[in-house]
C-alpha angles and dihedrals in degrees: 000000000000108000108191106202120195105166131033095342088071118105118283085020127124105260098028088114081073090071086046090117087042132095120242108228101184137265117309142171136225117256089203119053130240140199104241128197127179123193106254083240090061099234099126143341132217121219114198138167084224121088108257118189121005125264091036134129124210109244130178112275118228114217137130138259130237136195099231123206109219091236089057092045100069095058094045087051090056094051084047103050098233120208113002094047105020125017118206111225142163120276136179124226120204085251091070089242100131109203136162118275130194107237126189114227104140100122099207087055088052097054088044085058092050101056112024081083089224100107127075128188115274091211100173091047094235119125096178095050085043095047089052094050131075124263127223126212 
């Protein structure tokens, strides 16, 4: 199965050796657009179809896909939280590749977000370029 990472799963990131037992496909981009968020201390971000935080435009999030053995993808749902905080779904990259994505929808997480005043907007989609830069507020 085609796992497509966009936070801490990406190469040099945190939790990659997760995906240790899993096959890099290559760089991709998402066809839809999401709202993404990362924590001002960089440790995660959230992607959502809802709108996040206010003032804030869906973009098209930058990730990677990997080819996920089943037996990997059990223990990357738990630390996930699939399927009450995150749901994994299909996506499409504008490669054509389709993969599965974790997606917040929990509503209480998302009003958490909004108010504990930690998360800014990731406007470009891009967690890694997010994650390098320096973060205002």
């Amino acid at each position: 199965m085609h796992l497509f990472v966009y936070g801490s799963l990406r190469y040099g990131c945190f939790n990659n050796w997760r995906l240790d037992n899993s096959t890099y496909m290559g760089l991709a981009t998402t066809q839809e657009e999401f709202y993404m968020v990362g924590q001002k201390s960089k440790s995660y971000p959230f992607c959502s179809k809802t709108q996040i935080l206010p003032d804030t435009t869906p973009t098209q999030i930058v990730g990677e896909i990997y080819d996920v053995l089943p037996s990997a993808l059990a223990p990357l749902d738990v630390m996930e939280g699939h399927p009450h905080k995150y749901t994994r779904q299909p996506i499409l990259c504008t490669d054509g590749t389709t993969a599965e994505m974790y997606v917040l929808q929990n509503p209480e997480v998302i009003k958490e977000i909004r108010t504990s005043g930690r998360f800014v907007p990731v406007e470009h989609g891009d967690w890694v370029k997010f994650s390098q830069s320096e973060v205002e507020g």
